[in-house]
C-alpha positions as a Markdown table, in Angstrom:
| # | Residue | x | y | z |
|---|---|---|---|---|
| 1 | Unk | 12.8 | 39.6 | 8.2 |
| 2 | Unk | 14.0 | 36.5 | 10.0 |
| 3 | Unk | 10.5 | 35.4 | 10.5 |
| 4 | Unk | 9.8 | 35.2 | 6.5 |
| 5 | Unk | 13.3 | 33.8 | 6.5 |
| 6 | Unk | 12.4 | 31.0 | 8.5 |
| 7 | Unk | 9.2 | 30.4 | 6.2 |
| 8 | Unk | 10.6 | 30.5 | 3.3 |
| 9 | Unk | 13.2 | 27.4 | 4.4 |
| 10 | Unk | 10.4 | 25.7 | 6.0 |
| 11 | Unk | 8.5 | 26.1 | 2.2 |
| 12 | Unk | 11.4 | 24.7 | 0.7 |
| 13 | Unk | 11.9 | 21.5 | 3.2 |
| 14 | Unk | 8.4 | 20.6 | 2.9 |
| 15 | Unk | 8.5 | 20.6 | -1.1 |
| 16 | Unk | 11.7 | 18.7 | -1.3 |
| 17 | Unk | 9.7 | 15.9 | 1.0 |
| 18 | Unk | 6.6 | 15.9 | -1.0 |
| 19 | Unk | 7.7 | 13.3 | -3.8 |
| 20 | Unk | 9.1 | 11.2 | -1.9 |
| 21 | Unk | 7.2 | 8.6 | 0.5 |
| 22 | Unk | 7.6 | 9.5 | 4.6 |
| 23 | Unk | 10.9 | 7.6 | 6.1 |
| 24 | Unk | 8.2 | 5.5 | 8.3 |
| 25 | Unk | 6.0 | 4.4 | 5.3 |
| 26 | Unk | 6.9 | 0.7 | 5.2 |
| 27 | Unk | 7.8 | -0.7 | 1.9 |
| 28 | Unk | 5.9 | -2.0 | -0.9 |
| 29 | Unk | 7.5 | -5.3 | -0.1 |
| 30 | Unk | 6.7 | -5.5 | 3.4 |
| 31 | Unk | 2.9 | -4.6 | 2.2 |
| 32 | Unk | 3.0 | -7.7 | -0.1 |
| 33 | Unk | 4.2 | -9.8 | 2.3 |
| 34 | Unk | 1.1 | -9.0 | 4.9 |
| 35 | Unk | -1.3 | -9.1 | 2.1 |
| 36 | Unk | 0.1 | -12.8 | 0.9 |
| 37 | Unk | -1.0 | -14.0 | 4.7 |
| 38 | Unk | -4.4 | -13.2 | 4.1 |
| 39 | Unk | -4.9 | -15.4 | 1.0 |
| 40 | Unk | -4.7 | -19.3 | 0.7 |
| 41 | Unk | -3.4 | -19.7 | -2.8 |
| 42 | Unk | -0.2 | -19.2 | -4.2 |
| 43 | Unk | -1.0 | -15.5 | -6.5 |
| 44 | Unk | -0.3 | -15.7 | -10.4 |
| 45 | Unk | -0.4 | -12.0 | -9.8 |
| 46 | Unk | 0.7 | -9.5 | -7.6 |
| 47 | Unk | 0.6 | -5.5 | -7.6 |
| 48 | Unk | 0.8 | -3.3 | -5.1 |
| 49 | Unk | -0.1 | 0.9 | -5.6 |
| 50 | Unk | 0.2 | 3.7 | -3.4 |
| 51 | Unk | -3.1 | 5.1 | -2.6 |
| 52 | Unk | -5.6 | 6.3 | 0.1 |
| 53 | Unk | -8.8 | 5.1 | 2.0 |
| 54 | Unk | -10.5 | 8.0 | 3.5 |
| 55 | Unk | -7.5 | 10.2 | 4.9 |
| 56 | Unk | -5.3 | 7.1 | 5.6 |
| 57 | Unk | -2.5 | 6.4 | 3.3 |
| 58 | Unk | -2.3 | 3.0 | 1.9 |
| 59 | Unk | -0.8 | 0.6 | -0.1 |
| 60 | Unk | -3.7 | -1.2 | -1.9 |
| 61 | Unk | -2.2 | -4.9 | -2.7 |
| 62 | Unk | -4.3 | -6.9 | -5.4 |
| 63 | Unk | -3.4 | -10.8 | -5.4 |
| 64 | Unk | -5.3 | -13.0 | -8.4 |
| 65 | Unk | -4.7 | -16.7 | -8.6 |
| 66 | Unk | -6.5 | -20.1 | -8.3 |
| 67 | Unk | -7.2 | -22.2 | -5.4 |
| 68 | Unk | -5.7 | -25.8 | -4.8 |
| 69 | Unk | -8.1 | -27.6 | -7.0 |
| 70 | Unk | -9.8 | -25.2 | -8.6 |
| 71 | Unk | -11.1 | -25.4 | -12.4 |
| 72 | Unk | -8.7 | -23.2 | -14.9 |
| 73 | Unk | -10.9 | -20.4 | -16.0 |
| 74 | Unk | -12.0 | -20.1 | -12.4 |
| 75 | Unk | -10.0 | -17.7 | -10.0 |
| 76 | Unk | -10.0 | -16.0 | -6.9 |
| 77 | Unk | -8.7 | -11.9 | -6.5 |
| 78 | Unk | -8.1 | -10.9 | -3.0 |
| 79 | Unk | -7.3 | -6.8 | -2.8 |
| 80 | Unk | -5.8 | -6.0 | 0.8 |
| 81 | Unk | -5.5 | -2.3 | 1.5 |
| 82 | Unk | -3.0 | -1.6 | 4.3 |
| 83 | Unk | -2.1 | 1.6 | 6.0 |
| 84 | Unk | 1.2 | 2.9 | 4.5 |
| 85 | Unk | 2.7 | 3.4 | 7.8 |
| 86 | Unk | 1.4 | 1.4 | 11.0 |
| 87 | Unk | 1.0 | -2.2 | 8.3 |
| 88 | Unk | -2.2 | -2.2 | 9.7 |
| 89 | Unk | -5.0 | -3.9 | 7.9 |
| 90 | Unk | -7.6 | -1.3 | 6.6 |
| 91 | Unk | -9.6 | -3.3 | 4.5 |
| 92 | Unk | -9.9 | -6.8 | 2.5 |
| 93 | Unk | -11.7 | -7.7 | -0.4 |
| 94 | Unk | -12.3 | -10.9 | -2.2 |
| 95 | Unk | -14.0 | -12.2 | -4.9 |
């Protein structure tokens, strides 16, 4: 009895977790500013979503904008994925 007990609160805890993002994720704000270092223009836009790459939880940060310089109609769009909770680059992206 105690044993099912202890299951049944264990079910419960890890439910009440599951919406929410782990206490060492780091923010969405810290994610933007790592992502902001690897491009060379000031973004027009930013956005930042939770998602994953492989197993790895990540915020995937997409920054669009133009270079110094560059022709209007031209721009750049730099996506940085970065692991959720070490800030860790995963992967980069530009075109």
């Amino acid at each position: 009895m105690l044993r099912s007990g202890v299951l049944v609160l264990a079910l419960v805890a890890a439910a009440s977790c599951a919406g929410r993002p782990a206490a060492t994720e780091i923010s969405r704000e810290h994610a933007i500013d790592i992502a902001r270092k690897e491009v060379s223009f000031t973004p027009d836009r930013v956005e930042a979503v939770r998602g994953t790459s492989g197993m790895t939880p990540v915020w995937r940060v997409t920054l669009a904008g133009r270079l110094p310089g560059q022709p209007p109609g031209l721009f750049e769009t730099v996506v940085v994925e970065i692991d959720r909770r070490t800030g860790s680059i995963v992967s980069l992206a530009r075109t």
